[in-house]
N, C-alpha and C positions, 0 to 999 in steps of 0.2 A: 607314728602315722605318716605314711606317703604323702607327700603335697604336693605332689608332681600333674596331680589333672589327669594322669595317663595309668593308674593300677589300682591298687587298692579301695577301699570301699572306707569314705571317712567313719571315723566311733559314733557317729550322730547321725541326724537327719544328711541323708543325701542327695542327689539333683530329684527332683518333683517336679514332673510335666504334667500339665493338665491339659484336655482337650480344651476346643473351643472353634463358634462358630466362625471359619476364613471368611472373609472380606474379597470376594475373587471379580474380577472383569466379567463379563456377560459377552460372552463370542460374540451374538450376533450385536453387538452394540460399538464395536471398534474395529478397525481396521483388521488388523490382527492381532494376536499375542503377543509374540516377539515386538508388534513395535509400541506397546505400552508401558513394557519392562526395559531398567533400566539397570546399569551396573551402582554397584552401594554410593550413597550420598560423597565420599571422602573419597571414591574414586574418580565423578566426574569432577573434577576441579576447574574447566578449564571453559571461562566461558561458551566457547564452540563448540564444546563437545555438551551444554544446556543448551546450547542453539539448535544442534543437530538431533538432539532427544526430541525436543518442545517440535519442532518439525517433523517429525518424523510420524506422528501422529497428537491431536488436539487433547486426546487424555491419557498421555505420559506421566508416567507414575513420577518423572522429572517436577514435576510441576506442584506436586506433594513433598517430596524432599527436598529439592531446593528451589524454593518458590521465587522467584524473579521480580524484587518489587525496590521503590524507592527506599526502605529503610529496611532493618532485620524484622522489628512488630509488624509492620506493612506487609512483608514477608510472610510472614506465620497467621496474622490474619487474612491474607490472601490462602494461605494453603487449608485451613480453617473452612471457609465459606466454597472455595475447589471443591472440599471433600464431602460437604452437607452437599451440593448442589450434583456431584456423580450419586450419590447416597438417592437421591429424589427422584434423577433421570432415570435409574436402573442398570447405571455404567457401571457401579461395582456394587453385589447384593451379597448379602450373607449365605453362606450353607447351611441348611437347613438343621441338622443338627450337629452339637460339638463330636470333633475328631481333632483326632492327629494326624500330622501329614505327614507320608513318605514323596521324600524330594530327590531326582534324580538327575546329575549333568553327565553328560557323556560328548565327547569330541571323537572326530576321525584319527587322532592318532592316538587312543586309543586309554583314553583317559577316560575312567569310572568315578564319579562320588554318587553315594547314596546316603541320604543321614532323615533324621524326623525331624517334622515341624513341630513345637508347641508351646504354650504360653508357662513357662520356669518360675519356680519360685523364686525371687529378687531374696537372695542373703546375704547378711554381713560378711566383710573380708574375714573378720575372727572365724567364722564358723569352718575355713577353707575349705568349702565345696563349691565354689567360681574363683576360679584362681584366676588373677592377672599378671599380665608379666611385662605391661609397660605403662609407663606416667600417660595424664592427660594434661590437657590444655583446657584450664577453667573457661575460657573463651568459649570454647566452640562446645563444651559439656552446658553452658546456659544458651548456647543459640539450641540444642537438639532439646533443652529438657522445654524452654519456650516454644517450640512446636507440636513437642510431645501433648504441651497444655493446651493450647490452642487447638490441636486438632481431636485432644483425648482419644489417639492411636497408635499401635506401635504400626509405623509404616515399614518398616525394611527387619527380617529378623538379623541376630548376630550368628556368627558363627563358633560356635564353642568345638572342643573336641574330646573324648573321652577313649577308654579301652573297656567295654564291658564284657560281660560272661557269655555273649554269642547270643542269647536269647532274642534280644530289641532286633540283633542282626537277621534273626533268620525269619521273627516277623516283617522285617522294611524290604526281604527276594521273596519273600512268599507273596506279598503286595503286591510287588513289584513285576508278576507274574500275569496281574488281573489288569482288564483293559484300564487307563487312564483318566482322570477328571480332567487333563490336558495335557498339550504336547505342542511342545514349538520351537522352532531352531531362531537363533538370536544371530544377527552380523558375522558374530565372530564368530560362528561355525558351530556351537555349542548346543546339543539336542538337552532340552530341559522337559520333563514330564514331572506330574505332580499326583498323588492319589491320598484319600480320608482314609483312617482309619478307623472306623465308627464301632465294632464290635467287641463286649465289653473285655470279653478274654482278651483279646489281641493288644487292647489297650492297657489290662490290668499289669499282659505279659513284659510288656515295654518298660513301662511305671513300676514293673520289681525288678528290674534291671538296670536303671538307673539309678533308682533309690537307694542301692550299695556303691553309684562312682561319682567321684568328682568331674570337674571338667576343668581345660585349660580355653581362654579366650584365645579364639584365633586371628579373629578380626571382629571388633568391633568396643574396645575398649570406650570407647566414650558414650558410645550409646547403653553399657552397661554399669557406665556411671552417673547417667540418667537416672536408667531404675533406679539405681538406690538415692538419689536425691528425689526424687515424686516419691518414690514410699517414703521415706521420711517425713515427707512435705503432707500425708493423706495417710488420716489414723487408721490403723488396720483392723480391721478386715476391711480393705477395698479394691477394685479392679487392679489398682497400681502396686499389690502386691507382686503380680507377676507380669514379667516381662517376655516379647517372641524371642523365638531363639531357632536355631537349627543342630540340632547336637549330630555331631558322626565319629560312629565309632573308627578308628583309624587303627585299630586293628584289623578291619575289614578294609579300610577307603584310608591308606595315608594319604594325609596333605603334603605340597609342596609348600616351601618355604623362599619369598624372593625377595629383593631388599628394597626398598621404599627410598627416593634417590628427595637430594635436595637442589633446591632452584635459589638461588641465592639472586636478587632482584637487581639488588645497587650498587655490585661489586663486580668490575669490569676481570676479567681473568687474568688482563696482564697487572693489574692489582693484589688480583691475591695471589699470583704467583712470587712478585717482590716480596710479600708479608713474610712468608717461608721460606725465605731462600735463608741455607745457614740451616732451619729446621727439620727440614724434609728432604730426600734423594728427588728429584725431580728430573722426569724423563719424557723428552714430546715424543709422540707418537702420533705419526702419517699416515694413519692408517684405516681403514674401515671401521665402522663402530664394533664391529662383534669382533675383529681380532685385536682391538682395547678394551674390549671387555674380559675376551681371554689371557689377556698380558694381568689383569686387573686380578682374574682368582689367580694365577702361578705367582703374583705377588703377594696376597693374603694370605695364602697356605706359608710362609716366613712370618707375617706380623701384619699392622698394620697398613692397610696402602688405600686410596681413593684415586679415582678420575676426575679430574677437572677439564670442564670443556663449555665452548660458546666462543670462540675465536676461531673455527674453521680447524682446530686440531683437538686433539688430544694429550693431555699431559698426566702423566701417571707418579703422582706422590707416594714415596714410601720409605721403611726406615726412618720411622722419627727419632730425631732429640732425646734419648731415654732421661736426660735432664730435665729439659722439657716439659716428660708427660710426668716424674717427679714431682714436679713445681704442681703442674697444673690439674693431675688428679688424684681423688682422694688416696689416703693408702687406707682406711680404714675398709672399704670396700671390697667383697670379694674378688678375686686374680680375676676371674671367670667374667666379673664385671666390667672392669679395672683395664683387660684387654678387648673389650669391644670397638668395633670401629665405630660403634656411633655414638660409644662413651670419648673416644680423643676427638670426633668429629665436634661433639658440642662443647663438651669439658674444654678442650684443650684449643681448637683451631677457632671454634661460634666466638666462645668466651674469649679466649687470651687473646689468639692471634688477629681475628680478623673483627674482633668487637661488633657482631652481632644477635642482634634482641630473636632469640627462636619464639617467642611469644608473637613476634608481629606478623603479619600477613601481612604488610605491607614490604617486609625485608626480606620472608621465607616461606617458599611454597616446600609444600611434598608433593611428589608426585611418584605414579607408579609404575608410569610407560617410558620406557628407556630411552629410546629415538623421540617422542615426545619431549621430555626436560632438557635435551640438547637442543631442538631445532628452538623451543623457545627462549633458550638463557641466547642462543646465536639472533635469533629477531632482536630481542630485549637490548641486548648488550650486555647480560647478567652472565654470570657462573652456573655452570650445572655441576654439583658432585655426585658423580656417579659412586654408589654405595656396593659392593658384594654382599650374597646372603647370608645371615648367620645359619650356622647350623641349629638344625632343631633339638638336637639333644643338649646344648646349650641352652636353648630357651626353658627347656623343661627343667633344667636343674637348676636354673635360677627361681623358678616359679616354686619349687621344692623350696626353697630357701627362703620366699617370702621376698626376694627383690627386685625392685624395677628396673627393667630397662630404660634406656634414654627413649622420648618418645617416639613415633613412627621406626620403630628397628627394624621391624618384621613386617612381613605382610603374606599372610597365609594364602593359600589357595586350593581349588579355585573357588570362589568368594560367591554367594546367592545371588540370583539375581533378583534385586528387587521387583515387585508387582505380581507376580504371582500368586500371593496370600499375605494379606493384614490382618491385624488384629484389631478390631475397634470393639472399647472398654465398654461399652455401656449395650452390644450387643449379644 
């Protein structure tokens, strides 16, 4: 059997979407669309960019995912009594009857996704039909499953991806055809529309088309390890069987794949450059961000390399130590592994060289905006490593293989935006 998320059809049950009534904003009760919706919980990371959501309009879907309050509980009971109290006013109401949703983003240069909305059966890793392809962080899998509880909703869906038999596809352009439940451009240029699928064929038609594929997580690892901690936690049959999700076929709509950068808090550059000296080729560069970032892939495509930067330059590490990554990573692990950059970034530079804890958020951000993690590690005094993207047929054959990546490797796109359709369990 294929484990790859991207062909074949598992020997068993396979993905089960089921309708369900959306949870949608009420046009006439907010400003507008676009400024209710937000980018996913783990991509606003950045105080100001919760400032600039919560301002942006008074019932930002910000204010449900990452609730703004003196403690994490405080937090989720805040986001808890938000969501009864929009629930009361008429801010966000249910659709009248369950469907599935065709979701569609499109930008001017010329970028199409289209994928469905719907509430997934939450299944065991044994069963491989949700395949993952990188570790989480217990941390932040009990802050999302403690809001999950607290608000009993799935507020933001994941993004999975699959390859199916064309069918799901040519119901989600036939949709896609029929005027819209909604339609709104977001900041960043991004035309997003949304439409129900209510009619039983068209739904049955989807739901026997997925029921032969697996999927691979594209973005949303920790919140689909949520699911399976509340189902666990909530004897079945109950709402917390399934979880939202956004499946897309990518035989139709490939994703891009780009690399998820780290912010190193307390380690000054000219720090961690001493660390490595001896370890790594190290090369400053004078130069604009985007011709350091193109020195950065003509350096990957050889081996290993990272940018380090927050000192007003750019320094491009590469050719490590093969001693070095000996010592310091496993060899038991597959090559495919074993040569990622953000298995030497954690294994080898987190761990050995520069002894830092990647559990803390006090020590290590991710982030996903490039010019973003430098201007802050240069405020801060910290380090930004700018990361290259793995390729995606890498991801998928390690996902075939049943192995983790180091956390944050990947970051799929382009990524839902939250607030357009919830799912709340109890309606």
């Amino acid at each position: 059997m294929n484990t790859a998320g991207h062909s074949e059809a598992t020997a068993h049950r396979g993905l089960e979407l089921t309708p369900f009534r959306g949870l949608r904003y009420d046009p006439d009760r907010v400003g507008s669309l676009a400024a209710v919706t937000s980018p996913p919980y783990d991509v606003v990371v950045r105080p100001d960019g919760v400032h600039h959501l919560q301002s942006a309009d008074p019932h930002n879907i910000v204010r449900l995912i990452l609730p703004q309050a003196g403690t994490p509980s405080a937090g989720t009971e805040q986001a808890a009594h938000t969501l009864r109290r929009w629930l009361d006013e008429g801010i966000l109401a249910a659709d009248p009857e369950p469907g599935l949703y065709v979701y569609e983003q499109r930008d001017e240069g010329g970028m199409l996704q289209r994928g469905v909305i719907g509430a997934l059966r939450v299944s065991a890793p044994a069963e491989g039909v949700v395949l993952p392809h990188e570790d989480v962080m217990p941390p932040v899998v009990a802050d999302r499953a403690a809001l999950m509880r607290a608000t009993r909703a799935n507020l933001e869906p994941l993004l999975l991806t699959y390859r199916g038999d064309g069918t799901a596809a040519e119901v989600v352009e036939r949709t896609a055809e029929k005027p819209a439940l909604l339609a709104t451009t977001t900041e960043d240029g991004v035309h997003h529309r949304l439409w129900s699928i209510t009619d039983p064929t068209d739904v049955a038609r989807i739901q026997s088309d997925l029921g032969r594929q697996q999927a691979l997580i594209a973005d949303g690892h920790h919140r689909w390890a949520t699911y399976l901690r509340l189902r666990a936690e909530h004897p079945s049959p109950s709402p917390w069987d399934h979880g939202l999700v956004l499946l897309v076929d990518t035989a139709r709509y490939p994703l891009r794949v780009r690399a998820i950068h780290r912010l190193l808090h307390h380690l000054p550059v000219a720090d961690a450059l001493t660390a490595v000296e001896g370890l790594f080729r190290i090369r400053r560069l004078d130069t604009p961000l985007t011709e350091a970032l193109a020195a950065l892939a003509d350096a990957s495509c050889a081996g290993n390399a990272f940018l380090l930067a927050g000192d007003g330059a750019f320094h491009l590490l590469d050719r490590p130590d093969p001693d070095l990554l000996a010592r310091t990573i496993p060899a038991d692990r597959p090559a495919a592994w074993r040569s990622l950059d953000a298995t030497v970034l954690h294994t080898t530079l987190l761990d050995h060289v520069w002894l830092i804890p990647e559990d803390s958020p006090s020590h290590i951000a991710y982030i996903h905006d490039t010019a973003a993690t430098v201007a802050k590690a240069e405020r801060d005094g910290g380090t930004a490593v700018l990361m290259h993207p793995v390729r995606e047929e890498v991801v998928r054959d390690l996902a075939r293989q049943g192995v983790m990546m180091p956390r944050k490797s990947t970051s799929f796109g382009p990524k839902p935006a939250s607030g357009l359709v919830l799912r709340a369990l109890e309606i």
